[in-house]
C-alpha positions in Angstrom: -55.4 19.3 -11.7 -55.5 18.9 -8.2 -52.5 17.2 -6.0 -55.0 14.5 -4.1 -53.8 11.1 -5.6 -55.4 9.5 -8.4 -55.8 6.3 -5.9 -59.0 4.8 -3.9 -58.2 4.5 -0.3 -60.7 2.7 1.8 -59.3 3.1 5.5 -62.3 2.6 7.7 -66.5 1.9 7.4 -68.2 3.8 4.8 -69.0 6.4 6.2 -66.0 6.7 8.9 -66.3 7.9 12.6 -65.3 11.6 11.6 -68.5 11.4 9.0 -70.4 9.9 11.6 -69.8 12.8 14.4 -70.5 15.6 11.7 -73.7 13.5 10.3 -75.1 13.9 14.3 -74.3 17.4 14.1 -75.8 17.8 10.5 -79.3 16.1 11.6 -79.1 18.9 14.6 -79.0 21.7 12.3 -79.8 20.9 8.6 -83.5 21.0 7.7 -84.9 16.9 7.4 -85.9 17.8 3.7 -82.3 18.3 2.8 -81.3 14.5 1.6 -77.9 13.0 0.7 -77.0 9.9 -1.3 -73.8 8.6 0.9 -73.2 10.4 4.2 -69.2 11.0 4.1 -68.1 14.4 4.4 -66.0 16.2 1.8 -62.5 17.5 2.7 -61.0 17.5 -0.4 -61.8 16.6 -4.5 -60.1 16.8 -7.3 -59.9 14.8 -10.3 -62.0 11.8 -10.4 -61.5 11.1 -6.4 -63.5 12.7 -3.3 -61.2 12.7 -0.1 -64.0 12.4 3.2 -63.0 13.4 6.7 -61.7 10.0 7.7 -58.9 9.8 4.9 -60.9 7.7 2.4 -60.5 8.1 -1.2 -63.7 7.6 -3.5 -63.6 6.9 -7.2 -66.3 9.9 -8.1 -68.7 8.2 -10.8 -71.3 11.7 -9.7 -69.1 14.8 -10.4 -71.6 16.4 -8.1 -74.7 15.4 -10.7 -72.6 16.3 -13.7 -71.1 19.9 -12.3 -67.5 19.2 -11.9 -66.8 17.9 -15.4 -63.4 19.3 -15.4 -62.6 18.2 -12.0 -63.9 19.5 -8.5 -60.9 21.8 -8.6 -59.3 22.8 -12.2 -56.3 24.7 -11.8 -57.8 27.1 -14.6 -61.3 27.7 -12.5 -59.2 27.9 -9.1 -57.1 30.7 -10.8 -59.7 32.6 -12.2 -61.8 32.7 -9.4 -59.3 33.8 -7.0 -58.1 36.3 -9.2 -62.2 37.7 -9.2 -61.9 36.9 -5.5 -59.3 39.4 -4.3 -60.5 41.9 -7.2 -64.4 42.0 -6.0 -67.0 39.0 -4.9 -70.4 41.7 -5.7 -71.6 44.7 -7.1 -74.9 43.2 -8.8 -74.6 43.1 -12.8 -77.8 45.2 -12.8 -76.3 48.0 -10.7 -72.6 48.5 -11.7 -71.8 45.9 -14.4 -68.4 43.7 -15.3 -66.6 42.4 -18.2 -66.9 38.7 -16.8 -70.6 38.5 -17.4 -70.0 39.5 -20.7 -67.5 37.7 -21.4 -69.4 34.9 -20.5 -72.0 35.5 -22.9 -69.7 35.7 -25.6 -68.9 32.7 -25.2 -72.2 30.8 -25.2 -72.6 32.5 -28.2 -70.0 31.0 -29.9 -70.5 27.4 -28.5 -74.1 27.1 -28.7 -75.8 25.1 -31.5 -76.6 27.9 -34.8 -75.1 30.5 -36.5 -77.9 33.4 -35.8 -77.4 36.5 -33.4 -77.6 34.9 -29.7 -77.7 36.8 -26.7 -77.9 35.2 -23.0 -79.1 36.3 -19.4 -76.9 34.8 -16.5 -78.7 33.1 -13.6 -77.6 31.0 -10.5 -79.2 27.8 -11.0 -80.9 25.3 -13.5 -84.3 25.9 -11.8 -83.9 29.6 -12.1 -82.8 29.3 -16.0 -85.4 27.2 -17.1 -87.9 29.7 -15.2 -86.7 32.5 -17.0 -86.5 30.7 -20.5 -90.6 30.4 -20.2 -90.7 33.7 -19.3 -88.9 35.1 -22.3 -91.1 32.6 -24.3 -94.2 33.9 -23.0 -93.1 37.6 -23.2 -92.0 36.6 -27.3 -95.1 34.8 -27.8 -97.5 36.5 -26.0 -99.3 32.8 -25.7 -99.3 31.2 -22.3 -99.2 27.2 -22.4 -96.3 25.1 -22.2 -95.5 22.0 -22.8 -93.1 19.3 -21.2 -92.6 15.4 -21.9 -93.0 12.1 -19.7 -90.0 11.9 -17.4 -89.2 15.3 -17.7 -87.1 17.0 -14.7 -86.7 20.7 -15.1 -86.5 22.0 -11.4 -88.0 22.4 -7.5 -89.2 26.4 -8.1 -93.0 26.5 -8.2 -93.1 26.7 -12.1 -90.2 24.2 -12.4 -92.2 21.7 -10.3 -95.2 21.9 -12.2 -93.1 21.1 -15.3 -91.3 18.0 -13.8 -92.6 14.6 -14.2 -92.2 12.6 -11.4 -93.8 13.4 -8.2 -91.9 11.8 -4.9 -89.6 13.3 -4.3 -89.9 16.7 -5.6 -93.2 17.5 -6.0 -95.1 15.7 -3.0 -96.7 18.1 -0.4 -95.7 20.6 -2.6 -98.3 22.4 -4.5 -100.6 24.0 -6.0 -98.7 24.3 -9.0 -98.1 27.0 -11.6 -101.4 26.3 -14.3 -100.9 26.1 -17.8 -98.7 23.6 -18.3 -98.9 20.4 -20.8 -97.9 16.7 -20.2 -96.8 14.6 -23.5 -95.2 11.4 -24.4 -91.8 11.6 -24.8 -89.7 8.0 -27.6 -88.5 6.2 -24.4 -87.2 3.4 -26.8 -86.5 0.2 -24.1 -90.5 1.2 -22.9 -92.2 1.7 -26.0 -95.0 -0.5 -26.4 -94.0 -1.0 -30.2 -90.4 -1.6 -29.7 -87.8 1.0 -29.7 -87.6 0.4 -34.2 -91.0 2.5 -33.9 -90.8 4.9 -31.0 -89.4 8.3 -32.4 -92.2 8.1 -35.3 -95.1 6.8 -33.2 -94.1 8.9 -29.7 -94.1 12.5 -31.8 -96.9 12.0 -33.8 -98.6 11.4 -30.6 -97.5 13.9 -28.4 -97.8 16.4 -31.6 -101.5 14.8 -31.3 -102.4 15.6 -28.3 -100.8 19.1 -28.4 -102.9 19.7 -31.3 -106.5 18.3 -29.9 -106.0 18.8 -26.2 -103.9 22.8 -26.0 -104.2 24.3 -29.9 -100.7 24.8 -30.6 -101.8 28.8 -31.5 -101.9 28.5 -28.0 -98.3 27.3 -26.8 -95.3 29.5 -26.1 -92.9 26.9 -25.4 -91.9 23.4 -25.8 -89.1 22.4 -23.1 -87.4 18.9 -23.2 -83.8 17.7 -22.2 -82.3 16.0 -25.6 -81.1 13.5 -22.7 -83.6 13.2 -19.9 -81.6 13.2 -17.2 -83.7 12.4 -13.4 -86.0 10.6 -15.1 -83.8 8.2 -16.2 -80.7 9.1 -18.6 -83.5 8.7 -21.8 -82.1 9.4 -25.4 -85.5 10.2 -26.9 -85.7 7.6 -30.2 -84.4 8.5 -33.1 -86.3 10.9 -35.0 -88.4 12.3 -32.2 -86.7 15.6 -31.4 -86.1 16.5 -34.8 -90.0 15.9 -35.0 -91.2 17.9 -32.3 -88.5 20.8 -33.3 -90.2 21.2 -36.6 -93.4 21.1 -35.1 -92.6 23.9 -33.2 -90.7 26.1 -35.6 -93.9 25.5 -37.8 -97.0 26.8 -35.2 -94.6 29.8 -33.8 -93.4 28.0 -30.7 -90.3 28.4 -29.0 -88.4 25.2 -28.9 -86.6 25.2 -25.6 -83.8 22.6 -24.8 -82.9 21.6 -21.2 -79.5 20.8 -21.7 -78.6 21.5 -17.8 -77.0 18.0 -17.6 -76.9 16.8 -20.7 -74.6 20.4 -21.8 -70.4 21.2 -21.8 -69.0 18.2 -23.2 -71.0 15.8 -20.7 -72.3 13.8 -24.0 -69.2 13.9 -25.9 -70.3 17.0 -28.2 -71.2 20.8 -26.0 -74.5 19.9 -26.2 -76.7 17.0 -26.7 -79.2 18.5 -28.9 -76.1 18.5 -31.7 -76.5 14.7 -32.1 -79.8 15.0 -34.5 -78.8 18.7 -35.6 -81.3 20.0 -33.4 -80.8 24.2 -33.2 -82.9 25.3 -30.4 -84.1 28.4 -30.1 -83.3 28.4 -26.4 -81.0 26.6 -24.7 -80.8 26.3 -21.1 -77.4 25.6 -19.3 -76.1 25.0 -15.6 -74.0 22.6 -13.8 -70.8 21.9 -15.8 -71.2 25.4 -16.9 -68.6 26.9 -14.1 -66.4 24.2 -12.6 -69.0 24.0 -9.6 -69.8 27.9 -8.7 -73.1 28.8 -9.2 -74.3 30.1 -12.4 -77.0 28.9 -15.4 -77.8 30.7 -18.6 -80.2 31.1 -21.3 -79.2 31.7 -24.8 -81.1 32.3 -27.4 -82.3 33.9 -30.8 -81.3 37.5 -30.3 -84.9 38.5 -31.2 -86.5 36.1 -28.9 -84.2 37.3 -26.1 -84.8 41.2 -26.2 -88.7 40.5 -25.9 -89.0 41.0 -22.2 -88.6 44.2 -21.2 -85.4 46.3 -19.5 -85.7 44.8 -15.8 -87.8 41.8 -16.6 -84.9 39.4 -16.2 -82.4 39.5 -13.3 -81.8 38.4 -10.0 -79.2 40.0 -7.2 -76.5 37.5 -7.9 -77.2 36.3 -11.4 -74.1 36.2 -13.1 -72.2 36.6 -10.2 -68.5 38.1 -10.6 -66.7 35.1 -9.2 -69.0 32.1 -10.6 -68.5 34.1 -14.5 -64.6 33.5 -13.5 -65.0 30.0 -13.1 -66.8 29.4 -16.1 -64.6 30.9 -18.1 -62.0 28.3 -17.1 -64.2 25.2 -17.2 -64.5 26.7 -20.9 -60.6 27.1 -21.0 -60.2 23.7 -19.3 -62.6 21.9 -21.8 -61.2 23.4 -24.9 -57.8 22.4 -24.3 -58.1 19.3 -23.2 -60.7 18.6 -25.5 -63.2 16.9 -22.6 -65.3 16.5 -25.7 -62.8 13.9 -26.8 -62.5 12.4 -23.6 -66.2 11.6 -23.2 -66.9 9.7 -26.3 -63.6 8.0 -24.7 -65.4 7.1 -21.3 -68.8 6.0 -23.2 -66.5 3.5 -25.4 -65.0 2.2 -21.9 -68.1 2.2 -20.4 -70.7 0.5 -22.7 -68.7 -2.2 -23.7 -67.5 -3.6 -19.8 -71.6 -2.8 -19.1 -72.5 -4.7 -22.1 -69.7 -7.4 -21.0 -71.2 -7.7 -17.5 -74.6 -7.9 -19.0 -73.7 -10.3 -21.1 -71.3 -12.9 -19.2 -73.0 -12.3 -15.1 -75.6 -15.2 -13.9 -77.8 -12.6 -12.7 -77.4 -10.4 -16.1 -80.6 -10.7 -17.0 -81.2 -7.8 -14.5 -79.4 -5.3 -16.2 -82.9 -4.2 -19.1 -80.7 -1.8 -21.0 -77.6 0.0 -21.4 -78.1 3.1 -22.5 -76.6 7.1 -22.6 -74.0 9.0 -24.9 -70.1 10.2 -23.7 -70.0 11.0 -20.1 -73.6 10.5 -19.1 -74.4 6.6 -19.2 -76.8 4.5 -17.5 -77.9 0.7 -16.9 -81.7 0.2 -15.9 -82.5 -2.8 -13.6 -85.4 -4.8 -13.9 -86.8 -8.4 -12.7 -85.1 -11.1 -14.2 -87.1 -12.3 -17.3 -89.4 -8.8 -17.6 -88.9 -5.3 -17.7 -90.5 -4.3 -14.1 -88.4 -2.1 -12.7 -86.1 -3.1 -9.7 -85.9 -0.5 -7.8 -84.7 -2.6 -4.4 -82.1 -4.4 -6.6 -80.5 -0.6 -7.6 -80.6 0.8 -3.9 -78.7 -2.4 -2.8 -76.1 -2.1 -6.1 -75.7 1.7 -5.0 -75.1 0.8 -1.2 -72.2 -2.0 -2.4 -70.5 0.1 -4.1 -70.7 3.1 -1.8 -69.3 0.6 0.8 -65.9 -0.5 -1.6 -65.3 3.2 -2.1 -67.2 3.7 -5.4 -69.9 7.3 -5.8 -72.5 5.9 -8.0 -76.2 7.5 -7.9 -79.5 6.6 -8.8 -82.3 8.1 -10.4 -84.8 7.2 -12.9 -89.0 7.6 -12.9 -89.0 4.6 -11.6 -86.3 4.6 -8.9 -84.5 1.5 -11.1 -81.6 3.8 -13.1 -77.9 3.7 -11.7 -76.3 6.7 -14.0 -72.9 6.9 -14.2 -71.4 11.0 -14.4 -67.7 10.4 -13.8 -65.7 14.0 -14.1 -64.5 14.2 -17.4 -61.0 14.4 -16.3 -60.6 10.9 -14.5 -58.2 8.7 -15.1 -58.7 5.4 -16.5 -57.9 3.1 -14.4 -59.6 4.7 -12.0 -62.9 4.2 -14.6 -61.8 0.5 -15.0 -61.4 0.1 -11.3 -65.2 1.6 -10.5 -66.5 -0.7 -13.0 -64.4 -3.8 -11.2 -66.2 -2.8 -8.5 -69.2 -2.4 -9.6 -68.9 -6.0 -11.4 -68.0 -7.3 -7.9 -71.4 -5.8 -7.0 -73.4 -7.9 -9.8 -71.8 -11.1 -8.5 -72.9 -10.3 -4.8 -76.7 -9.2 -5.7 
């Protein structure tokens, strides 16, 4: 755990002076397109608190969009790393190997969902992953089309582009995009015209439907979803639905991809989300909490369906980098014995019931449409008192006034009206209670 203290510290404007001069500088030399949420420079993190140049202390409700779930530095990541550091930063796994990588890949193995032969490829980042998962699909297949769901986010790479839903910010100016890929509705319960009661049944029959009519499903090599959408708004698909489209799949020879880049290591209270329904993907991409906050993703998958593309078809110059493999085998170490798995069905229990409390009891709670999420990755969505259009203004201004009393919060959401709450998985809780004080004190001011 790191030595910052476990306190917030607001000691001048958010951001401060010393954030201030180095924002100047950063709009000198960092391209436009390079956006952040809150302007404050890092010096320090650990825990559930970000230290900024000017001495401020923030309660971390972002872990970097779910990356540092064991803290932004665990002693068992720092130690690793630095060993790898002073031993050798680079030789390229596909030039001289290392143990690390393997090592690595042993232990996906063990922790992903399934009890069949698994093997992985190490990547740098979720984009690249999910990239390579439809590759490997395609190559096992030998079929071309892929499909991916309402609100979907996969990435910013050509092909992941194509495959993500929502279009500003990530997609706009962008394209052409990569071709063959498929568009279906995904059970987003609190929007279902039907009610929630009837979205997992209704939403999968239709998106099996249309995959049916509109791409032949002899035609499909993969099906990707997140079992927790995360940009598009923190979604649990209904009841029902996954399990649905999963059989679906292993029934016309499709390869049932799960995105579980966010949603995976603990962040839902089990490794991986897709374990709520007893979902066994056949592959599974992972990133973010994967290594304490170094760079590296993964796919793993069915031994079979991993060995169909051939020697040199997967790869990358610093996939599975010496270093980042070091790290992630102490976030591993770090959430095994401290059983982070534990501590995120903790935080959801915290969390839902003071949401459900403000919701409940604030004069203005009719804004908060749903609480929703699982463990570590919870969400409120904000809407116009007395309907369910979304609020997007309402969120932005929440964000901003909690920003400004020393709270991280981000938004997200298809519709620009999500505040999602990713605290580390590590953070104390008062420090949880005190962010959701704050946050309260936010409500009463809106």
């Amino acid at each position: 755990m790191s030595d910052i203290p476990q306190e917030r510290r607001v000691l001048t404007a958010i951001p401060g002076p010393k954030s201030v001069e180095l924002q100047a500088r950063r709009t000198a030399a960092v391209a436009a397109g390079v956006g952040s949420t809150l302007p404050v420079f890092t010096a320090r993190a650990g825990g559930g608190i970000i230290e900024d140049v000017d001495g401020n202390r923030l309660i971390d409700f972002g872990s970097g969009i779910a990356v540092t779930s064991v803290g932004a530095s665990a002693e068992a990541v720092v130690r690793r790393a630095s060993a790898q550091l002073a031993d050798f930063t680079h030789t390229c796994f596909m030039v001289t190997p290392y143990e690390g990588y393997v090592e690595v890949c042993e232990r996906l193995a063990e922790l992903t969902p399934g009890d069949h032969a698994k093997k992985s490829a190490l990547f740098n980042s979720g984009a690249e992953a999910v990239e390579n998962a439809v590759k490997i699909a395609r190559a096992y297949t030998k079929r071309t089309a892929v499909v991916v769901f309402d609100h979907g986010y996969h990435g910013r790479t050509n092909l992941t582009m194509a495959l993500t839903s929502k279009n500003m910010p990530y997609k706009q100016g962008f394209g052409p995009f990569a071709p063959e890929v498929y568009r279906v509705p995904v059970a987003y319960g609190y929007r279902w015209p039907t009610g929630p009661e009837n979205a997992g049944a209704e939403a999968s029959a239709q998106a099996i439907d249309e995959i049916t009519k509109q791409i032949g499903a002899e035609n499909v090599a993969a099906i990707i979803i997140e079992p927790v959408l995360g940009e598009g708004g923190f979604i649990e698909p209904a009841k029902g639905f996954l399990p649905a489209i999963a059989r679906f799949a292993k029934d016309n020879g499709i390869v049932f991809v799960a995105d579980e880049i966010q949603s995976g290591f603990c962040r839902t209270g089990q490794w991986f989300a897709c374990e709520d329904e007893g979902i066994v993907p056949d592959l599974i991409t992972t990133a973010k909490g994967i290594a304490g906050g170094l760079p590296l993703s993964a796919v793993t998958g069915r031994a079979e369906i991993m060995d169909a593309a051939h020697s040199g078809g997967l790869g990358g110059t610093y996939g599975g980098n010496p270093v980042a493999c070091a790290g992630a085998l102490g976030a591993i170490e770090t959430m095994r014995e401290l059983d982070l798995n534990a501590r995120a069905r903790r935080i959801e229990e915290v969390m839902k019931g003071r949401l459900e409390e403000m919701r409940a009891k604030l004069p203005n709670g009719a804004v908060i449409g749903d609480v929703r999420g699982r463990g570590a990755m919870i969400a409120i969505e904000l809407v116009k008192p007395g309907t369910k259009d979304p609020d997007a203004a309402a969120t932005a201004a929440l964000a901003k006034a909690c920003h400004a009393e020393g709270l991280l919060v981000l938004t997200c959401g298809t519709y620009g009206n999500v505040l999602r709450f990713l605290p580390p998985l590590v953070i104390g809780e008062d420090l949880l209670n005190e962010g959701l004080d704050i946050l309260e004190r936010a409500f009463a001011t809106l």
